[in-house]
Every structure is written in C-alpha cells, then in structure tokens.
VOTORPA-577390 format. One record per residue (C-alpha): residue number from 1; x, y, z. Coordinates in pm, whole numbers. Each point is the difference from the previous one (the first is absolute). Layout:
   tornu        x        y        z
     NUM        X        Y        Z
...
//
This chain:
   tornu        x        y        z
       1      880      616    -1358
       2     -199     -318       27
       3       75     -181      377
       4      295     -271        0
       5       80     -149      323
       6       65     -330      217
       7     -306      -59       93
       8     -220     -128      311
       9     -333     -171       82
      10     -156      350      107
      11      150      180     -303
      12     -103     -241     -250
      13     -359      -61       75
      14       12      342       29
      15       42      103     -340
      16     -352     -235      -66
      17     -175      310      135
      18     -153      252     -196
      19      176      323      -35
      20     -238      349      100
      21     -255       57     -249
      22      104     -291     -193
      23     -400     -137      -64
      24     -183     -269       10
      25      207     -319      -36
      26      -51     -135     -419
      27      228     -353       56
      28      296     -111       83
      29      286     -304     -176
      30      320     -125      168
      31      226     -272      -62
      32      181     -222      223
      33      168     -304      -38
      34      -66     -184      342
      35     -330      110      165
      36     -179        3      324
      37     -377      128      -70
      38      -89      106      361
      39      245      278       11
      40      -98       91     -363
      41     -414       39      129
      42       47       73      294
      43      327      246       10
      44       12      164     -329
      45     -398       23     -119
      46      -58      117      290
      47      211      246      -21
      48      -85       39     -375
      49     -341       67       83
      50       46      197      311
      51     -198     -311      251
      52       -5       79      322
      53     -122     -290      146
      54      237     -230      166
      55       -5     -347     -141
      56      138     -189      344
      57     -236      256      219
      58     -290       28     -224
      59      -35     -286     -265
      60     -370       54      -46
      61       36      380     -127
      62      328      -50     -158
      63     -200     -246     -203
      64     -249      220      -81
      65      213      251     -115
      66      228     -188     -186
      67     -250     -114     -186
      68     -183      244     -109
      69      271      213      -77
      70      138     -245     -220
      71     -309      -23     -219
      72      107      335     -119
      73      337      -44      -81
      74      267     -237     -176
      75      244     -187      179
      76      212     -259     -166
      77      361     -137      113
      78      230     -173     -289
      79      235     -249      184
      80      196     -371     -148
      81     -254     -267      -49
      82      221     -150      260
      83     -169      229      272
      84     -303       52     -108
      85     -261     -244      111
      86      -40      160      339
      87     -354       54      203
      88     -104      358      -86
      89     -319      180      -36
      90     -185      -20     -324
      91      -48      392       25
      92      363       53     -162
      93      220     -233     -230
      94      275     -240       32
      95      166        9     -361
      96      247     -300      -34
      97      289       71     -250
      98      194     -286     -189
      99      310      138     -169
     100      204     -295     -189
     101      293     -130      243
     102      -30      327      187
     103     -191      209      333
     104     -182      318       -5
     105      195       84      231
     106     -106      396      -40
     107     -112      209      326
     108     -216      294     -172
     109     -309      156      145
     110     -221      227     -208
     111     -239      202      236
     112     -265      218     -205
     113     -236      217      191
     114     -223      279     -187
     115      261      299       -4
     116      339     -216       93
     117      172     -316     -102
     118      306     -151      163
     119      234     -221     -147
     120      170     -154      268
     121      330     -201      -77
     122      182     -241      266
     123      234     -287       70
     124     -260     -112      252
     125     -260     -281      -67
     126     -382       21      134
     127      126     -230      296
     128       28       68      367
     129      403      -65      -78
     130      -24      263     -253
     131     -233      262      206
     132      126      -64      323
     133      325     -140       99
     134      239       18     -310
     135      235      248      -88
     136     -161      125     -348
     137       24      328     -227
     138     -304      152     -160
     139      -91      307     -199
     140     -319      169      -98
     141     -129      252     -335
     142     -251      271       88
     143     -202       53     -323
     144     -319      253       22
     145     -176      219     -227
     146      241      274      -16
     147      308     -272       -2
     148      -84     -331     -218
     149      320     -144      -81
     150     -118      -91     -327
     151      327     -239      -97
     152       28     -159      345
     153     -417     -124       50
     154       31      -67     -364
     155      317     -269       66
     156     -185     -141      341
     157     -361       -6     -214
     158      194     -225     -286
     159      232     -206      245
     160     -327     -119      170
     161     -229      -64     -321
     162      342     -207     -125
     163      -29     -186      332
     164     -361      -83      -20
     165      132     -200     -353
     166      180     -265      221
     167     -329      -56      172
     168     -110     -373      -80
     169     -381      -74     -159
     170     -156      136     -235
     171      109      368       72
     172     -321      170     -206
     173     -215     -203      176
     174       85       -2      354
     175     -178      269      168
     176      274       61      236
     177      149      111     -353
     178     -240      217      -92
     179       -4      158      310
     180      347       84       14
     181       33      130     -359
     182     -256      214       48
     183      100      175      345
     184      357       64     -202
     185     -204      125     -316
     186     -260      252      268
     187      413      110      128
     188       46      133     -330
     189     -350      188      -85
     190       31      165      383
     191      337      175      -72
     192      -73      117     -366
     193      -61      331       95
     194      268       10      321
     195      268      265      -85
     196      410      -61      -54
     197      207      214      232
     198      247      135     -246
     199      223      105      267
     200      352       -3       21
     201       88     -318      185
     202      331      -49      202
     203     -113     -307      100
     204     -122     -302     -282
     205     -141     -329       64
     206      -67     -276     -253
     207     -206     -359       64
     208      238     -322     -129
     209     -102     -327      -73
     210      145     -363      -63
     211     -245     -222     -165
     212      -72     -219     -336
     213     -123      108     -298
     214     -401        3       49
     215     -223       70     -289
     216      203      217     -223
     217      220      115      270
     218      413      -37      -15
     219      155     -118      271
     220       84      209      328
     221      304       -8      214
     222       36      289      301
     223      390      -12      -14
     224      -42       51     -363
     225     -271      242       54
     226      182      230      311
     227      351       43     -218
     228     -206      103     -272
     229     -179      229      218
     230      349      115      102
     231      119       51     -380
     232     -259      231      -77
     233       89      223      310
     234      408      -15      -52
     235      297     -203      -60
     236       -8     -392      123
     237       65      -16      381
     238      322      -60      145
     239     -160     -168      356
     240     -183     -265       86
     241     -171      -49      331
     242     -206     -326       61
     243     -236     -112      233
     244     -168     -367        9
     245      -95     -331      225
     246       24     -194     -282
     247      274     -137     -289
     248       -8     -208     -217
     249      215     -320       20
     250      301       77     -210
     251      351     -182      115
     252      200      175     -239
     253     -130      284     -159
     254     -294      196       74
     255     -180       89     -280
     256     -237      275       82
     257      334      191      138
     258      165      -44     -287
     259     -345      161     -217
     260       46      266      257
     261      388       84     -111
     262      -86        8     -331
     263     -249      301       80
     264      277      172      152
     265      230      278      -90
     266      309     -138     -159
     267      233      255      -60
     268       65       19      380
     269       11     -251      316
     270     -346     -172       52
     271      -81       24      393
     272     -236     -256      129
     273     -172      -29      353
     274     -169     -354      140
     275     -200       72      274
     276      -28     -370       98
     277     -214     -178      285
     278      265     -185      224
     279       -6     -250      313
     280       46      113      353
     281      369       29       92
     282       40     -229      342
     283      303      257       49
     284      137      405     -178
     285      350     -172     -134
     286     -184     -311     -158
     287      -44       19     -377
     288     -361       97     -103
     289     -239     -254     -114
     290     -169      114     -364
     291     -344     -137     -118
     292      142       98     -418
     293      200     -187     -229
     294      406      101        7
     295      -86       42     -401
     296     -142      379       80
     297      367       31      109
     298      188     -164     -266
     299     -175       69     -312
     300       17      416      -13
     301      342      -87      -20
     302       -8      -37     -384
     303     -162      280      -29
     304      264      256      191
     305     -197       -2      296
     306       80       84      372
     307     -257     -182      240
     308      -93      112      379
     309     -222     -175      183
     310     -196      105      299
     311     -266     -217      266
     312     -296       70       -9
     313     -203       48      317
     314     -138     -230      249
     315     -233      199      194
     316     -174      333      -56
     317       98      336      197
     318     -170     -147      290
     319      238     -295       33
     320     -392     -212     -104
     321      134     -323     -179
     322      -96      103     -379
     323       87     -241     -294
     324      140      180     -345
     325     -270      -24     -254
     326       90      313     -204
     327      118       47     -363
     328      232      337      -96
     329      198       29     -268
     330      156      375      -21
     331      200       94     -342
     332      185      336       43
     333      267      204     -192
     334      127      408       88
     335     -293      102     -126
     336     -295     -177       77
     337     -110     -295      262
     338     -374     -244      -43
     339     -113     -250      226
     340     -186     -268     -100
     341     -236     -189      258
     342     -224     -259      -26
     343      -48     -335      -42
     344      324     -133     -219
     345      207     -229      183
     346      354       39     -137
     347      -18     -349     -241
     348      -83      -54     -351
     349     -364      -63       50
     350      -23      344      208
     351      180      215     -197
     352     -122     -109     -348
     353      310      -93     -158
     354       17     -422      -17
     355     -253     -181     -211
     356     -229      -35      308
     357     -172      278       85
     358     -225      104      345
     359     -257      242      -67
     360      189      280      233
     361      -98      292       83
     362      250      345       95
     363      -17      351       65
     364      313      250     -124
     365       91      323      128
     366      260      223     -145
     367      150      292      100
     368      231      249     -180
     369      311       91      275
     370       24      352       62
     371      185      204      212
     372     -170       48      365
     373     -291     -206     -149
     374     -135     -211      254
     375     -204     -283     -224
     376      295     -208      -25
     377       45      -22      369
     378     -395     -131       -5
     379       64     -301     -160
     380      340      -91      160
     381     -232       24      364
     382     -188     -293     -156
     383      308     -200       66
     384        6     -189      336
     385      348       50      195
     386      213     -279      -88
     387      282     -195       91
     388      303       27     -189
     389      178     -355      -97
     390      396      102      -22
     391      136     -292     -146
     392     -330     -139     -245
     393      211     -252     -129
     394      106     -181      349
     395     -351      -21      115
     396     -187     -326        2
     397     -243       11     -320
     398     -314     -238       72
     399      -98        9     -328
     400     -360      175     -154
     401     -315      -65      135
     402     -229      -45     -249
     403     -305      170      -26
     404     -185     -357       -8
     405      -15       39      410
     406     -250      239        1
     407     -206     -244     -199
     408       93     -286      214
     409      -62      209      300
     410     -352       77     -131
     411     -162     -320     -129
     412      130     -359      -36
     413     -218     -117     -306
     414      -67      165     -377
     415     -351       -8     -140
     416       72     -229     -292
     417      -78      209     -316
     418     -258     -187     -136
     419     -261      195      254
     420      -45      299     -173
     421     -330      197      181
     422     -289      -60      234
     423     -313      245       -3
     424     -267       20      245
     425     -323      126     -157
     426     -223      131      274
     427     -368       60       12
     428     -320     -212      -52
     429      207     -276     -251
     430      249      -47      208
     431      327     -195     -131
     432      382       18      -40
     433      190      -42     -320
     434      334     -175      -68
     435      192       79     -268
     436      303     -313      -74
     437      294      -18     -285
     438      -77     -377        1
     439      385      -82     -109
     440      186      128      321
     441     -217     -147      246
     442      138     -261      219
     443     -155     -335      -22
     444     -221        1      311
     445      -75      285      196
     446     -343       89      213
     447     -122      403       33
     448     -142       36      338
     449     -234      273      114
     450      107      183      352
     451     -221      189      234
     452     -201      -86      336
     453       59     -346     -142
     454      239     -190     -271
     455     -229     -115     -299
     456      120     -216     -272
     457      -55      187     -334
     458      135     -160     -333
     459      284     -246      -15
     460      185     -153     -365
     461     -215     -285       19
     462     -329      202      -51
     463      204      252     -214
     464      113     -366     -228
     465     -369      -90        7
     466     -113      336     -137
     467      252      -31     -307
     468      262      218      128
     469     -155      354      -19
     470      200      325      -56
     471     -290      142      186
     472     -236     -105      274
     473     -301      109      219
     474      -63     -162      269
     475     -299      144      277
     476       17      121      344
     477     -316      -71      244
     478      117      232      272
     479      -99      358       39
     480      322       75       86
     481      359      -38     -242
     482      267     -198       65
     483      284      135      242
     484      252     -192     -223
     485       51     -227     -259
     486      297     -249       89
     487      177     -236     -274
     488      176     -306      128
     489      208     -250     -252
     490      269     -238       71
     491       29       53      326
     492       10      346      -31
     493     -258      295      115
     494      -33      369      -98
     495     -313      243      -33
     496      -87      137     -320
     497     -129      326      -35
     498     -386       70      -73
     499     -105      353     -130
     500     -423      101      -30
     501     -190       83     -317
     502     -198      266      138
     503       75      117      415
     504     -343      175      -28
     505     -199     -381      -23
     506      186     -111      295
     507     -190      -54      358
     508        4      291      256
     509      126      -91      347
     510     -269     -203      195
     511       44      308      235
     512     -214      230     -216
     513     -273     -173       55
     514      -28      157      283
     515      -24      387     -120
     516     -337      112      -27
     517     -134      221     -313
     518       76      339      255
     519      382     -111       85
     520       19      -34     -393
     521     -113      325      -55
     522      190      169      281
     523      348     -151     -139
     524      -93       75     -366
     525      -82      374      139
     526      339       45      169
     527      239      271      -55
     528      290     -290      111
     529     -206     -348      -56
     530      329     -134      156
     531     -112      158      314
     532     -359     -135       -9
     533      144     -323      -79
     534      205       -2      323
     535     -333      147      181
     536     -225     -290     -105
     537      228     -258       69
     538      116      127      345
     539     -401       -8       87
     540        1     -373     -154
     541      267      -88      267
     542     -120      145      301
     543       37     -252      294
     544     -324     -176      105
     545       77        4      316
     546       -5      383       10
     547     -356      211       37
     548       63      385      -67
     549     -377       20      196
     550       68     -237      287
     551      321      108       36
     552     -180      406       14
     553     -153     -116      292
     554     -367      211     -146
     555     -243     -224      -52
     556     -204       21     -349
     557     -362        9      108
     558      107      299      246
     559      215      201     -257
     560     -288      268     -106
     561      228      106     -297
     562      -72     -362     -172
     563     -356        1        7
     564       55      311     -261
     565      294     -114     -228
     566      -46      206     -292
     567      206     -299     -198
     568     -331     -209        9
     569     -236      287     -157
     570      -58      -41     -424
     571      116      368      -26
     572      347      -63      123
     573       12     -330     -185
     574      -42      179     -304
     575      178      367       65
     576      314     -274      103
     577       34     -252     -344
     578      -99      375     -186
     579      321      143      121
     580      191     -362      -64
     581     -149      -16     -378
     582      134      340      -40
     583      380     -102      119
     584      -39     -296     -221
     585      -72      161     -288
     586      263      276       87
     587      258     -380      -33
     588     -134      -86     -299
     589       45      299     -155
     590      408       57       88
     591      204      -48     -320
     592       88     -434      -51
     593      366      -89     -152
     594     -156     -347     -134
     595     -260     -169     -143
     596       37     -297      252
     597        5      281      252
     598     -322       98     -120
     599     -125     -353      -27
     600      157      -48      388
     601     -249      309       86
     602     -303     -111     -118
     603       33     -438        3
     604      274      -19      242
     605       14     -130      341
     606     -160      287      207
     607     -162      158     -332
     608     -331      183     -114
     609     -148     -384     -100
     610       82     -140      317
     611     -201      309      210
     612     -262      -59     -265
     613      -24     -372      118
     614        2       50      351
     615     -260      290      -17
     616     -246     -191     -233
     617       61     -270      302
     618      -99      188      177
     619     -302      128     -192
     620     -111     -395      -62
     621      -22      -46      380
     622     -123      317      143
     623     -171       10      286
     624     -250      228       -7
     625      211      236     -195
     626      -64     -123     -326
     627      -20      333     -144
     628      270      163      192
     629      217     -268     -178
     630     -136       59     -349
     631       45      409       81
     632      356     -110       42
     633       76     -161     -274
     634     -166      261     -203
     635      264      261      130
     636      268     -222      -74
     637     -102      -13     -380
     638     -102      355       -7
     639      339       90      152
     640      167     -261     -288
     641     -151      193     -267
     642      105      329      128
     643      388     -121      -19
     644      172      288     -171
     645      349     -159      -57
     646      249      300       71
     647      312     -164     -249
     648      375      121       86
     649      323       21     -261
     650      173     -341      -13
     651     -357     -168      139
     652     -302     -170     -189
     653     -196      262     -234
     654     -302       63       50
     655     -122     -253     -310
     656      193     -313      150
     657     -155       53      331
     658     -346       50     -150
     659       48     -328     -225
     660       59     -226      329
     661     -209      210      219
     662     -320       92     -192
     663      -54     -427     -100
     664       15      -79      355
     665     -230      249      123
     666     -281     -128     -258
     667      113     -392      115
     668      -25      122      396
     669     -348      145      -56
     670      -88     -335     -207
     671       92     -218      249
     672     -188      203      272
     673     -317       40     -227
     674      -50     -377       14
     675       74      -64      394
     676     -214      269       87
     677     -292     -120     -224
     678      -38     -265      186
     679      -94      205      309
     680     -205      203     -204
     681     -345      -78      165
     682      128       98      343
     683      107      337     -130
     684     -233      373        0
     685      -94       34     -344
     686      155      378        1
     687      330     -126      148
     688       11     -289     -281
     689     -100      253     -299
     690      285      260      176
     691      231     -328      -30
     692      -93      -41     -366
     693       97      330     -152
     694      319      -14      222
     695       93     -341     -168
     696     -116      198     -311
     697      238      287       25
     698      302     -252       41
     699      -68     -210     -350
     700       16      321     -230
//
C-alpha cells in the first residue's frame, strides 16, 4: 500500500529523495498553485539530486553543484499565472498556467529517476506554509521496473500534458514547451519494457482529476471521479466524511453537498461528517465558532441525511500551533472504505461539479472490509482526533471562507493577460523575446528588467511605435540575464515570469574562472563530482589570514623533503593526468538517460569542451612547457577516441550516443587543429607530426 498520512516538513521533503538503487535522477514536474522558489531549489532539488552542499553554509559549492547537476536533468514546476513570475534559476522552468475563470490549483509532483518514479500527491503547496507549518495530507506511488502502474503514470502523464494546454504563447514554439513535452514523452519510452505486477491487490489506488476539457479531453471532476471509483468496487456508499479549510459561499444551499447526496446510497439513511475549521472557544460551555456555511448542515436534509460535525485541530500532537490546510473526503459502505486526498477543496471549483472548474489534483485509496483485516484501520489513522460539536445546529456558523484567501494571502496584483511569455536567449546574440495578445493589454504599462540594478526595458509607448507586435526581440548587453522581469500598469506592479531558450548558452558563474584546466579534470574524474565540487570550493574559501606553513612553524628553505617534491618532476605530471584521463573516460562511458544529459557531459558547465579550453590555455601560454602542453592535449583526444560507450536498458543506445558524440569529437579536434597551428613553429617537428595523426585518428 502506497503511504497516506498527515504530513510534516521532515516527511515531505523527505519523499524528494531517491529511494535505494533508484538511478540516476531523469527529471522531475510538480504543480502548485502559490509558490516560493527557494524552498523548491534549494529543499526539494536538492534532495532530488542527492546535493550535499549546504546552501546557507556553503553557497559557492551548492552553486556548483546545483548547476551542473541540473544540466543533466529536467525540472519544470506548473503553477497559476498568478504565481508565476517569481526570481528562479534559468536551469529549471517556471510554467505559468491560465485556465478560463479558474486556478491550477493542483499539488502533484512527478519524480523520475533511472529505475524509479514517484508520483507524489498532496494538499500542500511548494510554500514554506505548505512544507513547514500547515497541517496538510499527502500520499506517494512507488512505480519501478518490476511494478509500473501502467493506468495510474498513464492518468498523471495526460493530466500534466492537458495542463501544459492552458499555458499562454505560442505553446509549439516556446521552448519551455518543448521541453516539457518531451521529458513526459522520454516518461513513456523509459517504462515500455517495465513489467505489471499482476498480483492480487487488497489494497487499490486510482489518480482523480477536476479540470476543463483540453484538447480533445472531457471534462474532469474528482467527486465525480472517486464515486465512480467506488461503483466499480461495490454498491454507492452510505458515509460521508469531509475534510476542508475552504467553502464556498452558499447562504442557503450548498451545492457541492447536495452533488455529494446524489452519489449516495438511497435506499437507506445518508450519514455525512464535516470536519470543519472553527474559532478558539474563549470558554468549554460557549457555542463553537465554524469557519463553513450553515448550508453543509441544512441542505443533506432533502436528501435524508443525518449530519455530525466535528473541529478540526488547532495544533499538532506537540501542542505546535498548526493551521488546517488538508483536503479528505472518505466514502464508505459495510463493505468497502477509500480516501481521497489531495488538493480539492470541498466547493464547486475543487470538486469538479459547477461550471468553474480548478485543475485539481487527488489521490484514492480503497479498501475491501474484511474480517480482522487491518487496511481499513490505515486509513481511518489518517484522521486527526477531533472534537465532537453536540448540538451543530446551535453553534455560531461564520460563514465559508473562500478559497480566494489563499490568493489574497499570496499576491495582491494579476498579470493582466495580455503578457503572454518572455524568453531569454543566451549566448554570443544575446536578447530577450516578448510575446503580447495586443487586445488585453492595459493602456500603459512599462516592463522593467531586475538584477544588481533596475533597467528600463520596453514600455507601450515603444511597443505603439513599433506597430503593436505579437512578438518582439529586444537585446541584452550584459553577460549576465536578468534576475526578473517586473510589469507595472495603473498603479499596479507584478513580475512576469521569464523562461531560457537554451540553459547550455547561458554564462557560468564568474567563480569558475578561477578553476584551472587540472581542478577541471579532477572534478570531471570523480567517482562523486559533488564531492570534488565541495573540495574545490572549500580551498577557494580558505581564510587569508590563515598560513597552513607559518602556522607549521617549519620553515620552507629548511624542510629537506621540499627541495625533492616528486609533484614538480614531468614523470609524475604525466603518470598523475594518465590516471585522471582514465577515470574520465571510465564517466563518459557510464550509461546517459538523455540526450541533453549527454549534451550537459560534453558542452556543459564543467564539461569535456570546457577542460579542452582551459588546457589549450594553457598550451597557448606555456612556459617552457610548450610540449608538455601539446602531449596533453594529445592524450585528451586520444583518450576521446577511445570512448567505448557501455549503453544500459531504458538509457541512450549506443547509435544516439554515437550521433551526438562522434560530431563533437571531429568539431573538438577542429577547433584545436587551428589554435595549435598557430604555435606551430615553436613546436618539435616529431611532437607536431605525433599531433597530426592523433587529430587524424579523431576525423574518421
């Protein structure tokens, strides 16, 4: 049985981690409706990619290894266009979703690593609230080779391509787009050949959704979609049990309940349980105080139903001040009980059944009441201990909050629609396009640029003069992107999000500038690069003030060992970056999940072109090792061509590695060719005709 429970910071971020023997990390989506991005980098990739490195401790080698982890993976997060301009790294994407008069209001991470995926399902958002100090629910699905779920990764795959529809632009041509669609499609391909358990299961879990039609999709409702779950498995249920912060605002008749009776057994007496958020009593014998509408207590009245109601928590076990943030709603009859939890706030919207629709999210588990069987008593434990209200209909009912709030409580201003995209393009050309719908634009409005300074960067006056573009380009003169990109109109300010064509063009840290053509190597070598990350960069900020030879008290000129390091000799030199070529190659050769993994290894941050760089550097101002240098960079090709790419089921075959690898091997040697020409008459003629037929041996 997949893992249901309330849920805290620990455990959540917890379930980011990789499982044993789960692989290399592939990617990962979520979806969140409000959204702070430094727990998201710094909390759960981490996690997610198994960073040690502590980001408040050690900022330079988290850095570092964020980074260049990242190259290799996918990591996107779907969230309401409402919350979506936020400052994030241009390593992973912020995918804005516009759904007509509605949120995506879904919490649903999908974690893929090479030999596990987990679907993660919760009532919490990607906020410290959510992760930290609310009282949320969440539940997980283990899928692996020998287990792959088949129906339930096939509903989360097609709930999130129907979500990327609601994304505004031009969805084909956004590369945030492509990117997205085709981390879902490489999902699909990598459990092809993952087996079914055919197993006898006591316990069953299905994935529900609310959300509009998208594409050629029918609408989704998760009340609609957990009593049909419930159909298939039994006669309708006779209880209801309900969990939720949020109502909607109904004086008279509450709607969604009254969807819910319908749903329910009618040849016998329909028992419904609110679970209601309340007020702090001043005193035991005062009436309670309910956050709901008294409509969840009037309306099952039509339909022959008896009502209890119960107050939900304040504080967790340890008496810690917790706000309610969960959503449960358990449907049960003699012989069978399923919990749904996710994100479905008990209104229309949330539950799918009133023309608007949130894109929701849910997770249902059902199972079959037997005698002495012990499942059913798992999901009742989900249940907080409650309150009882003995007299529901003498207590003081403050009406529904709505779920507007947490909105309100997020952000005080909407994008206006008319700003659909903005694209940073990275490299040599570098610029940043804006894509408009010119007719919901307001009438003025300015788009500022954010980062070490505020920069004015296109305004409706310059947009007027251009003839009102769909589209625009407009370039960037600093090395390094914009932080931001804030809108203001009317008064009004909010940042819009900004996505990158291609995270490979953009700028290293101004950090690496500082590794030499050896640390390269050393890192690229390592068994855990991670490791040699948090190596280098603990030797980059080493206090000045500290000398490891003063301090010794042995003074160099009288320290015989010194006058004999064997680190100076040639033999050494070259025995040492022999042994380092050989661990490199031993990295290149490990199975890749990805083409942009592949790309990451050889173009990426800290890849096999950057060492090349540094050591032909190196090689173009030797001094007095001109030759050494050249010897070097003739192992590094010779070691390049002797790449025997050792592929792995579910990984790149050997052809698609050879069709990326084998192009930029003959490009490398190309490049290197013409730099070393150019030193040509201050090379040995032997050493220069040994450097030919190397070169040689790398274009066949």
């Amino acid at each position: 049985m997949s893992k249901v429970k309330q849920i805290t910071s620990s455990t959540m971020l917890d379930l980011w981690r990789p499982p044993k023997h789960a692989g290399d990390p592939i990617g990962c989506m979520t979806t969140t409706y409000t959204f702070s991005p430094g727990l998201f980098d710094e909390q759960c990739l981490a996690r997610f990619l198994e960073i040690e490195s502590e980001p408040d401790r050690e900022d330079l080698a988290f850095l570092l290894e964020r980074e260049s982890r990242l190259g290799c993976v996918y990591a996107g997060v779907l969230v309401d266009y409402t919350q979506s301009g936020v400052e994030h790294s241009l390593r992973w994407d912020v995918l804005p979703v516009r759904i007509p008069n509605a949120k995506q209001h879904a919490k649903l991470s999908l974690l893929v690593w090479s030999r596990h995926i987990r679907i993660i399902v919760s009532s919490a958002n990607l906020t410290e609230s959510g992760y930290r100090f609310n009282h949320e629910v969440t539940g997980s699905v283990e899928i692996t080779p020998e287990d792959s779920k088949p129906d339930m990764l096939k509903d989360a795959l097609a709930f999130l391509n129907d979500l990327i529809l609601f994304i505004p632009g031009e969805p084909h041509n956004l590369p945030e787009i492509r990117r997205a669609r085709g981390f879902l499609s490489q999902i699909e391909s990598q459990v092809k050949d993952w087996k079914v358990n055919k197993g006898r299961e006591t316990v069953r879990q299905q994935l529900v959704f609310s959300l509009l039609p998208a594409g050629n999709s029918e609408k989704r409702s998760s009340l609609g979609g957990i009593a049909e779950y419930c159909y298939k498995r039994g006669r309708m249920p006779q209880k209801a049990q309900i969990a939720s912060p949020f109502f909607d605002l109904d004086e008279d008749r509450s709607e969604v309940t009254a969807s819910l009776c319908k749903l329910m057994a009618r040849s016998c007496q329909r028992d419904l349980s609110f679970c209601l958020p309340a007020d702090k009593r001043t005193a035991d014998d005062e009436p309670p105080r309910l956050h709901a509408p008294k409509s969840l207590l009037k309306t099952p009245e039509s339909y022959k139903g008896q009502v209890t109601v119960n107050i939900l928590p304040e504080k967790d076990p340890d008496k810690n001040p917790r706000p309610w943030h969960a959503k449960m709603l358990s449907l049960s009859n003699e012989s069978y009980s399923a919990l749904m939890i996710g994100s479905s706030n008990f209104t229309r919207a949330g539950m799918g059944v009133g023309p608007v629709c949130n894109a929701e999210a849910n997770l249902v588990t059902l199972v079959n009441i037997k005698e002495f069987g012990r499942e059913k008593g798992l999901l009742e434990s989900v249940w907080p201990e409650m309150v009882p209200v003995p007299d529901p209909d003498a207590a003081e009912w403050l009406g529904g909050r709505s779920e507007d709030e947490e909105e309100e409580q997020a952000v005080n201003a909407k994008l206006p629609s008319g700003f659909l995209s903005a694209t940073y393009h990275a490299g040599d050309t570098r610029r940043i396009t804006l894509r408009f719908d010119p007719h919901k634009l307001p009438d003025t409005w300015q788009i500022h640029a954010t980062g070490y300074e505020e920069t004015p960067l296109f305004s409706s006056i310059v947009w007027i003069n251009n003839n009102s573009p769909e589209k625009i380009e407009i370039p960037w003169e600093p090395v390094q992107p914009p932080e931001k990109l804030l809108v203001q109109w009317e008064g009004k300010e909010v940042f819009m999000p900004m996505n990158v064509e291609d995270s490979h063009q953009l700028p290293p840290p101004p950090k690496l500038e500082q590794m030499t053509a050896e640390d390269i190597l050393w890192i690229l070598a390592a068994t855990d690069p991670g490791a040699a990350f948090r190596a280098w960069a603990k030797k980059q900020q080493t206090s000045e003030i500290f000398d490891s030879d003063l301090d010794s008290a042995v003074p160099i000129d009288l320290d015989p060992l010194r006058r004999y390091n064997l680190e100076n000799t040639f033999l050494y030199r070259i025995r040492y970056r022999a042994r380092l070529f050989a661990q490199l190659r031993a990295n290149l050769e490990r199975p890749v999940w990805s083409k942009q993994a592949l790309e990451w290894r050889l173009r990426g941050l800290i890849g096999v072109e950057v060492l090349a760089e540094r050591l032909l550097n190196e090689f173009e101002h030797a001094n007095g090792r001109i030759d050494e240098n050249l010897l070097t960079l003739s192992d590094l090709l010779i070691m390049l061509n002797e790449v025997n790419y050792q592929g792995k089921k579910g990984a790149l075959i050997e052809a698609e590695y050879n069709r990326i690898y084998k192009p930029f091997l003959k490009d490398l040697s190309k490049m290197l060719t013409v730099r070393v020409n150019g030193k040509k008459a201050d090379l040995s003629k032997d050493l220069y005709r040994f450097w030919k037929r190397v070169v040689k041996q790398c274009q066949k």
